[in-house]
N, C-alpha and C positions, 0 to 999 in steps of 0.2 A: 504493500500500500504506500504511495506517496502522497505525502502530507503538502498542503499548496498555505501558506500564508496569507494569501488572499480568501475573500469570500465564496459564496457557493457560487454567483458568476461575475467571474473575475471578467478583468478587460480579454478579449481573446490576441494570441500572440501575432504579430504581426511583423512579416517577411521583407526584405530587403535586398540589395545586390551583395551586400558581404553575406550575407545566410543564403541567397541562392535563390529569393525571392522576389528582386526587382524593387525599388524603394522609390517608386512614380506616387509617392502619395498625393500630390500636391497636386498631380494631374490627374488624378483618379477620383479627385474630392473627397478626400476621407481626410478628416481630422482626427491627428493623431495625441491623444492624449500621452503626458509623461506627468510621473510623480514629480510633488513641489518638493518633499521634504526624503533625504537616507535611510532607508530602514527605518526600525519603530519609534526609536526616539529624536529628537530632536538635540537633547542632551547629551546621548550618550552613544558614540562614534559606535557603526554600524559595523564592526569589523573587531569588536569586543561583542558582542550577544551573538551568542548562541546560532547557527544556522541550523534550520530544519533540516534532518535528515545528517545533523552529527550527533544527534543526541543518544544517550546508553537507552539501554533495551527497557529500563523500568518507565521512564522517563518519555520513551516512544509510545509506551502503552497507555500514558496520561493524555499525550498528546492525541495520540489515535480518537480515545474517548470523546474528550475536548471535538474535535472537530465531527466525529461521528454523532454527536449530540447537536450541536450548533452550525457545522456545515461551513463552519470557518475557524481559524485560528487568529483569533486579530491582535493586534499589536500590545494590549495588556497584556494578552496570556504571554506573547515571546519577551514580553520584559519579565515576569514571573518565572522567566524559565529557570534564570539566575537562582530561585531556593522553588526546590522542588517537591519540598514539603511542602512549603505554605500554600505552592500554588496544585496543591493534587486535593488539600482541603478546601481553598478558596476555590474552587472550579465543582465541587461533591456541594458545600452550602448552595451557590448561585443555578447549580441543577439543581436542588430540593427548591431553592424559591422561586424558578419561573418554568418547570418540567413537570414536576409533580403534581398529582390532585392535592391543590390546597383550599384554604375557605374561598379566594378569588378569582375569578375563573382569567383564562391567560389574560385576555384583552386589558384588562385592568391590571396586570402586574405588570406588563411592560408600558401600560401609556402611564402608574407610579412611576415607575422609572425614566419616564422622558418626563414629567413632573419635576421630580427629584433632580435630576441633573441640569435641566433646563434652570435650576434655582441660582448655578453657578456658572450659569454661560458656558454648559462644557458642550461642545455641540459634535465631538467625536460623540458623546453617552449618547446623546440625542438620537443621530442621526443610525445608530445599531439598532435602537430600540423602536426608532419610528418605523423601522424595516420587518422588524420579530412582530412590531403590532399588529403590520399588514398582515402577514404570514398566518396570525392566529386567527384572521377574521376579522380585527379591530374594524369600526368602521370609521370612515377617511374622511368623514365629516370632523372627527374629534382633531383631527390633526392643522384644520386650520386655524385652530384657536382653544383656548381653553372655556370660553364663551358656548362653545359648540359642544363641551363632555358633558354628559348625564350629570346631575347638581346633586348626586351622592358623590362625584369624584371633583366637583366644585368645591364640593364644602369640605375638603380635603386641604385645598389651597392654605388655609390660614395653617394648621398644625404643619404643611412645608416648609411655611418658610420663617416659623419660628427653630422650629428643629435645626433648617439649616444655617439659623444665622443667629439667635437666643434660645437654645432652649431649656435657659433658665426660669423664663416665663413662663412656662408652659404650667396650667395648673389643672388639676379636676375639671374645672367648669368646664374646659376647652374639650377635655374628654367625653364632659355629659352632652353637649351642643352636637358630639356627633354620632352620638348614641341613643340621643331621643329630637329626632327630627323628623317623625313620624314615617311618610313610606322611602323618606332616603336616607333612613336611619343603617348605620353601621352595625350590625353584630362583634362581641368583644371578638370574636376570632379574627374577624374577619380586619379588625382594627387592628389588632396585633401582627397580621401579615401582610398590613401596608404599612406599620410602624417600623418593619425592620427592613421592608424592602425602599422606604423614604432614607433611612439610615446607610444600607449599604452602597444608594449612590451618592447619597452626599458625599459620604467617605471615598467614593472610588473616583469622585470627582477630584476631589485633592489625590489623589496616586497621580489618576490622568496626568493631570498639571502638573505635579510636583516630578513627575518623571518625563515631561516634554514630552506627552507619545503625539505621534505624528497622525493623523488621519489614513485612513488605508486608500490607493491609488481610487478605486471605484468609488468613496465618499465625496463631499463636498468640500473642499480644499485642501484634498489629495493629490488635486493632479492641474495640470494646465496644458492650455494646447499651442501656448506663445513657441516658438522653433527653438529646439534646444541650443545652448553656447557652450557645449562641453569638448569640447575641442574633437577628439577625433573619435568620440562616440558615435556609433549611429542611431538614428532616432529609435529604431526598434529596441535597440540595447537598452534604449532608457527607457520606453514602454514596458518593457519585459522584467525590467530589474536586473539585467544582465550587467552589471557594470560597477565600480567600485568608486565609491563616492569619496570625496575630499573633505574631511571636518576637519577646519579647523579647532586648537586645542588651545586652551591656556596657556598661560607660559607661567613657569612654576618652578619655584628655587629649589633643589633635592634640598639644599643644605637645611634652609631657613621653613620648609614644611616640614622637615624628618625633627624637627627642633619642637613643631608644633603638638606631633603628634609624642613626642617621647615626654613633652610636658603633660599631658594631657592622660597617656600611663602613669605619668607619677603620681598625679593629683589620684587615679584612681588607686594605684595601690594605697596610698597615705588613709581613705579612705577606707578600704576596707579591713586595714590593720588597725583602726583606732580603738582603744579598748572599750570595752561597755562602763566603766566611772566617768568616760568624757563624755559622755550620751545629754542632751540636753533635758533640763527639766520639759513635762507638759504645755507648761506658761511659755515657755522660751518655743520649743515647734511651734506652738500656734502663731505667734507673733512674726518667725521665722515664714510661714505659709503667707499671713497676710503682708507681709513684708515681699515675699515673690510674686502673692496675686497683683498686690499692687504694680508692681516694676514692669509685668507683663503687659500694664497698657501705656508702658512709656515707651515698649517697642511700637514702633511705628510700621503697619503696614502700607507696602506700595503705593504711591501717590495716584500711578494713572488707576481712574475709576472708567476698564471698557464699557462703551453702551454694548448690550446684548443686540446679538442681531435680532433681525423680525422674525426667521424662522425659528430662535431662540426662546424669545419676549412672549411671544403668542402662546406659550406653555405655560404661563404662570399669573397670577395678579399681583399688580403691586411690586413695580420694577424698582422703585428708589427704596426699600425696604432691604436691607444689609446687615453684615456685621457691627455690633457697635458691643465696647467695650460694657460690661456688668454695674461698672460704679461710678458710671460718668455722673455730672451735674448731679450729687447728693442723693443717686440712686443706690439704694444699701439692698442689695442681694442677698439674703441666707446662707452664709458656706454650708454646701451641700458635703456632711462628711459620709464616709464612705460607710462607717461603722455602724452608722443610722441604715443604709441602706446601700444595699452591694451587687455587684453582679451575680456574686457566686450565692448569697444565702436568699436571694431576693429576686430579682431581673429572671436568673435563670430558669427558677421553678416556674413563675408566672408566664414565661413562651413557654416551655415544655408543656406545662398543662391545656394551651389556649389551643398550640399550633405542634402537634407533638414533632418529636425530633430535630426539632430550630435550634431548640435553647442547646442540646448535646451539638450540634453541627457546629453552632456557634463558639459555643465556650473551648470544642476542639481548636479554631481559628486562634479566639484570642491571645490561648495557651501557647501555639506555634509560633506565633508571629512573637510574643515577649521573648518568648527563651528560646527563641531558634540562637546560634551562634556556631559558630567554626572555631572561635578560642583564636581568631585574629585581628588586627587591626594593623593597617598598610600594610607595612611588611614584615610585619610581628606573629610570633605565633605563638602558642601557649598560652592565650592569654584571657585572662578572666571578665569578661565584659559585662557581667551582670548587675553593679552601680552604676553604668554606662547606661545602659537599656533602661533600666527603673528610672533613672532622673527623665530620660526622653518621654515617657510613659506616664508620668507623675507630672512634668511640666506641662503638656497639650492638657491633663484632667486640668491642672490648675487654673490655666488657661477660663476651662468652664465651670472654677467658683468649687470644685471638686477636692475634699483634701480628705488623708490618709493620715489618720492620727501617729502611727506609729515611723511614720516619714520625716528624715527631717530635709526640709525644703532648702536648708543652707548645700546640702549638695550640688543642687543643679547651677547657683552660681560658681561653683566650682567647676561645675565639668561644662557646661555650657556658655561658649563665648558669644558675644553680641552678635557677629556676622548669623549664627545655626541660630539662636531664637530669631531673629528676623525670618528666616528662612520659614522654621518651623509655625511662627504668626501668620504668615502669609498662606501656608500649605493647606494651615487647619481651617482656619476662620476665612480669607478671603482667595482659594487655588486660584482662580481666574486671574490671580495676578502676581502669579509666579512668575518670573525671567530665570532664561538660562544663567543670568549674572549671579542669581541668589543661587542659584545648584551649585556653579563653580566656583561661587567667594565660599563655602567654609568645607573642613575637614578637606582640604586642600589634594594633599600626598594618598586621599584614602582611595579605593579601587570601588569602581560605580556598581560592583554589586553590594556592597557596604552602603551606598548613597542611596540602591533598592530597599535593603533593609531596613533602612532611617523613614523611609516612606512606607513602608510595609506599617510600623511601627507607627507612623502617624496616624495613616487611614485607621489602625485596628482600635489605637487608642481613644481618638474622636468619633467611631462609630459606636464605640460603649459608652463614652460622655452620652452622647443621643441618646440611645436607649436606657440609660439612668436616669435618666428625666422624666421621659415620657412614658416608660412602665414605674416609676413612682407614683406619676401622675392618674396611671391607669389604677395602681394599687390605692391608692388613695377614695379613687370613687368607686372603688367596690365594696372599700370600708366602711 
């Protein structure tokens, strides 16, 4: 079986005088599209990921799945290739919630998801989803507007775009509004399994972004038909993908990053050798947490604010509605601590009961993506990365007002320098306005499947922020 990268119908391959085909396009009238962008990312030079058809035999049989399911392999899964764990459970969840018999029938779980992703301009999510909708039936009236969906999946809108951009806010009421609205009333299950499919693209919207993926050649700013300038390519070559693209790369001190990163091991080890009498009192973490909540809104995310396009905007209500920090202008938010309410004694039971098999599907993700590791960092090996990962994991929660009693939050200023929370601000709260500048300014010396994992790590961390809120909120009105 050969595995194609492209979708189920890809552009078809087109012949020339160097292949033996004749290359009269021009006078044959055929316009020949070529991809805008190198392989799947944008960020991450196309000649380090993975080529389909090198991959080891366990690895081919995920992939196999993967496309024998979806009838494509698209440019997420080949950036997930890089951990092969996370991406054989992220591909096993995202088949139980849009393959399976669940409370929503398909039509509605992918036009949630062009929803959900349409909330962050990401219009690669968009444009897969508006395709799987057709596929299932959806009807194509919904797609020139959100004006145009059934007003059970209208009144969806408000709990979107709290979730994706506060949802701190979110309270009971908001839960009972869409629970008793007579005949467009929601069933809990059925809330429950738009509540994690709003969540996993919000979340999968900052990967998108925060991993530069490129659009696939057949999507909308995939490709272009202006005459290629690649010197002695020929047009087919770049139709086809035949051909080896130019990234340019950073330029980067060995000396003055390898300086970056062997600080950056010290601070960790220093940390995880300190004895437990230096542990700070309770009074001292708390203050310590609102002392990082606070500083996290003095990170400043990106200034440009994109307008969403039309085919974007038409998916959602309420376009100037965004992230905005928890404690602005003498608004006081509740620290949400974890102790009160958690994934694992709380969140998790209430989807397994609602929507069986989510809450295990899930809690497998969460678990893989914290403690995956290889026990390296750049060119280090042996090494213990597990106060690395927790400050990353603990800073996106605190981000959303989220704190861990038994954390102390003076770590993450230690291990986390300005450049990576800018970054990480940007990834979690507003993706659509990531730059390759913010991928390439921090963790400089590290290898891009480490800058996968950092995003693996975000998306998994921010899409359990979400759902701690709004299965709070759900718990809440059942009490």
């Amino acid at each position: 079986m050969r595995l194609s990268p492209r979708a189920a119908s890809p552009v078809p391959e087109i012949m020339c005088s160097q292949c033996n085909g004749g290359c009269n396009n021009k006078e044959m009238g055929i316009r020949v599209p070529h991809p805008l962008g190198h392989g799947p990312s944008r960020f991450i030079p196309e000649e380090e990921i993975l080529q389909v058809g090198n991959e080891d035999a366990n690895m081919h049989s995920v992939l196999a799945e993967a496309f024998a399911d979806l009838g494509r392999l698209d440019n997420i899964t080949l950036i997930m290739v890089f951990h092969p764990q996370y991406l054989e459970s992220f591909l096993k969840t995202q088949h139980y919630l849009l393959q399976m018999d669940g409370p929503l029938p398909a039509c509605y779980q992918h036009y949630i998801g062009i929803m959900a992703a349409a909330r962050h301009q990401c219009s690669y999510l968009v444009n897969l989803h508006v395709n799987d909708f057709i596929h299932s039936g959806g009807d194509q009236k919904w797609l020139d507007g959100l004006v145009n969906a059934p007003q059970k999946l209208r009144n969806l809108g408000e709990l979107n775009k709290m979730l994706a951009h506060r949802p701190w806010l979110i309270t009971k009421e908001h839960i009972e509004q869409l629970l008793k609205t007579g005949e467009h009333s929601w069933s809990l299950a059925e809330l429950i399994h738009a509540v994690v499919l709003l969540a996993h693209y919000h979340s999968l919207a900052s990967f998108t972004f925060g991993c530069g993926i490129n659009p696939e050649i057949h999507n909308d700013g995939g490709h272009t038909f202006r005459p290629s300038s690649l010197g002695n390519y020929c047009i087919c070559d770049i139709t086809n993908g035949n051909h080896e693209g130019h990234h340019p790369t950073g330029s980067v001190t060995p000396s003055e990053s390898s300086c970056e990163v062997e600080a950056l091991m010290e601070k960790m080890k220093q940390l995880q050798e300190s004895r437990p009498d230096e542990e700070a009192t309770q009074e001292e973490m708390a203050t310590r947490f609102e002392r990082e909540k606070s500083e996290s809104m003095l990170v400043i995310a990106a200034d440009e604010d994109p307008s969403p396009a039309r085919n974007v905007s038409r998916h959602f209500e309420d376009t100037s509605y965004g992230y905005k920090d928890f404690s602005r202008r003498g608004m006081h938010v509740p620290t949400f601590r974890v102790q009160d309410y958690c994934w694992e004694d709380h969140g998790y039971s209430l989807v397994n009961r609602l929507y069986p098999d989510v809450g295990q599907l899930l809690d497998e993700k969460f678990h893989i993506a914290y403690n995956l590791t290889y026990n390296t960092m750049a060119m280090h090996s042996d090494v213990d990365t597990s106060t690395l990962r927790r400050a990353i994991w603990n800073y996106v929660h605190c981000m959303f007002g989220i704190r861990y009693d038994d954390y102390d939050y003076g770590e993450i200023n230690q291990l986390l320098d300005r450049s990576f929370k800018v970054y990480i601000k940007n990834v979690v709260c507003s993706p659509e306005k990531t730059t390759k500048r913010m991928y390439d300014s921090f963790w400089r010396q590290f290898k891009h499947s480490e800058k996968v994992h950092v995003n693996l790590l975000l998306m998994e961390a921010r899409m359990q922020a979400e759902l701690l809120y709004a299965l709070r909120a759900i718990t809440r009105y059942m009490t």
